[in-house]
C-alpha positions as CSV (number, residue, x, y, z in Angstrom):
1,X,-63.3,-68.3,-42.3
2,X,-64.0,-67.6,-45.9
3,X,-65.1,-70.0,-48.1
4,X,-62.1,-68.7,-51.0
5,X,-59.3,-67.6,-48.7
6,X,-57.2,-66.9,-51.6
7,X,-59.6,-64.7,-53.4
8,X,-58.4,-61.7,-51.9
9,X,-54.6,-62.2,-52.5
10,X,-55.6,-63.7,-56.1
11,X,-57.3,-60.2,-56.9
12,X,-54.4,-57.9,-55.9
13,X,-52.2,-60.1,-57.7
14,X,-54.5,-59.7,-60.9
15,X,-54.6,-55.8,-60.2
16,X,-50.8,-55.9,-60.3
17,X,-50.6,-57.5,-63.1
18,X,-53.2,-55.8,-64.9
19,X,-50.5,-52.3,-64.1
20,X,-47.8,-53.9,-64.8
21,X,-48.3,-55.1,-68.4
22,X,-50.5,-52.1,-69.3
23,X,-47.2,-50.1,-68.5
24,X,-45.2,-52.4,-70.4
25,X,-47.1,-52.5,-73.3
26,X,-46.9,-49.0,-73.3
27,X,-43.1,-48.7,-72.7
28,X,-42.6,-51.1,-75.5
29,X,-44.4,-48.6,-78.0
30,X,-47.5,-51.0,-78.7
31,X,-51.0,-50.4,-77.9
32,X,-52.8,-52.0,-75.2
33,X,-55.8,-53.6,-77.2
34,X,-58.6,-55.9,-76.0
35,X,-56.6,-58.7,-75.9
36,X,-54.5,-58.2,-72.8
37,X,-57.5,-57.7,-71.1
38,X,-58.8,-60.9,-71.9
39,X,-55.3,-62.7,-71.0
40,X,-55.7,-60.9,-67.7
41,X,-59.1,-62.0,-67.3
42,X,-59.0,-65.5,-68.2
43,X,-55.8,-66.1,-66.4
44,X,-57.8,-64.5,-63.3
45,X,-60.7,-66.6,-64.0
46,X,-58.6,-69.6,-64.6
47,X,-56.6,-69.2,-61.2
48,X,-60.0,-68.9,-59.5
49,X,-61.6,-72.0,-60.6
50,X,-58.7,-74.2,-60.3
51,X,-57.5,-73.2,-57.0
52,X,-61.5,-73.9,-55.6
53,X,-61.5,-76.8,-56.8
54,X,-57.9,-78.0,-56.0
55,X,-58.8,-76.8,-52.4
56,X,-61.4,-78.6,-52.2
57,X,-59.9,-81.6,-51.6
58,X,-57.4,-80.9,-49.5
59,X,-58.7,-83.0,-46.5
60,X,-58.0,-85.7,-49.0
61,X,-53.9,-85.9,-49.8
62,X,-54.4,-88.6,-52.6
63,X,-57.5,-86.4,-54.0
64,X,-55.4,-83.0,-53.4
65,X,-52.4,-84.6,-55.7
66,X,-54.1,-85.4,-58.2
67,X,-56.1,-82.3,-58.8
68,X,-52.6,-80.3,-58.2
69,X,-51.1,-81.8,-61.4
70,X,-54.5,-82.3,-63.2
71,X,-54.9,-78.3,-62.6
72,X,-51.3,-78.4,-63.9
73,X,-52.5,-80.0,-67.1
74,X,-55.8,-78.4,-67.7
75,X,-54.2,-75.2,-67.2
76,X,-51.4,-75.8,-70.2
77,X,-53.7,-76.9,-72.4
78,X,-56.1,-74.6,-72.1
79,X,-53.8,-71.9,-72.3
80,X,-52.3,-72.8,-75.4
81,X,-55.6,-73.2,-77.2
82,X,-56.1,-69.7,-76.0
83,X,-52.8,-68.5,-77.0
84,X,-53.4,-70.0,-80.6
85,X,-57.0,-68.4,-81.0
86,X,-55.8,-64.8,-79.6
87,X,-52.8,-64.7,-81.9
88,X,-55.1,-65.8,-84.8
89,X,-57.4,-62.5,-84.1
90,X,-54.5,-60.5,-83.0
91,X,-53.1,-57.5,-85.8
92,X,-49.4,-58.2,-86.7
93,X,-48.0,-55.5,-84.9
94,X,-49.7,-56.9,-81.5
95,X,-48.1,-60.0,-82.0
96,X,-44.5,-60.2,-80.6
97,X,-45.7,-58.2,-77.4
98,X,-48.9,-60.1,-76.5
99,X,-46.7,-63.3,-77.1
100,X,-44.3,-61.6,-73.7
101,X,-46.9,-60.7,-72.3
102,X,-48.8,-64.0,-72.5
103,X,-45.9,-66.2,-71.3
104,X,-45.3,-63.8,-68.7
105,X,-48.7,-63.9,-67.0
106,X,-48.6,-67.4,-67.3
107,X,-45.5,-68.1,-65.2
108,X,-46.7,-65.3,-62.9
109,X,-50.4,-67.1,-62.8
110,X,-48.6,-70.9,-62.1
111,X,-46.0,-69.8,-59.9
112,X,-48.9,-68.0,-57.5
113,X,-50.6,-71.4,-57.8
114,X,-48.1,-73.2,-56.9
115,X,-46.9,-71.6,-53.7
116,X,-50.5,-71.2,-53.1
117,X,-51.1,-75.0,-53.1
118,X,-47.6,-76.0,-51.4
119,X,-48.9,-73.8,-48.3
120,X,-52.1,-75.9,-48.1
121,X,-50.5,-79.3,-48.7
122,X,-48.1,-78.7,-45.6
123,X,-51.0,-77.7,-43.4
124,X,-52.9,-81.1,-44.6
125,X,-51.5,-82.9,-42.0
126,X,-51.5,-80.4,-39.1
């Protein structure tokens, strides 16, 4: 058993992603600059870390529950201080779109988290 089980489904969930938006940007008649790349990749990176070490604990239920929304937490915060920072460096006319794209990944990013985590808390006490 691998010791990140959800690395593989994390990383084709990143590749669609990464297709996705690059066609939407596209679509939308914006150019896909550096900065989607790094939403991409810090969501990715974010996902990663988080989910090891919410896993982690999973033998532990009181542990596992508090990492869940702690991950919850870390993960807002963080991303709006990255969201502030990239819109800061980010050209006027790459504003409106990476602002889509950015709350777009995010729900796509939590939502995998959370189903991710819901499966291993109902095999917790199995």
């Amino acid at each position: 058993m691998s010791k990140f089980p959800f690395l593989l489904p994390l990383l084709l969930l990143s590749t669609l992603c990464a297709i996705v938006t690059w066609c939407l940007v596209l679509l939308s008649g914006s150019v896909f600059t550096w900065h989607y790349a790094f939403i991409l990749g810090y969501f990715t990176m974010v996902t990663f870390i988080l989910l090891a070490w919410q896993e982690g604990s999973k033998a532990r239920t009181n542990i596992f529950i508090r990492r869940f929304m702690g991950g919850l937490v870390m993960k807002l915060m963080g991303s709006l201080i990255v969201f502030a920072f990239l819109l800061k460096a980010a050209p006027d006319e790459v504003d409106k779109p990476l602002t889509v794209a950015f709350a777009g990944l995010y729900v796509v990013y939590l939502a995998f988290s959370a189903v991710r985590l819901s499966r291993v808390s109902r095999t917790i006490g199995r």
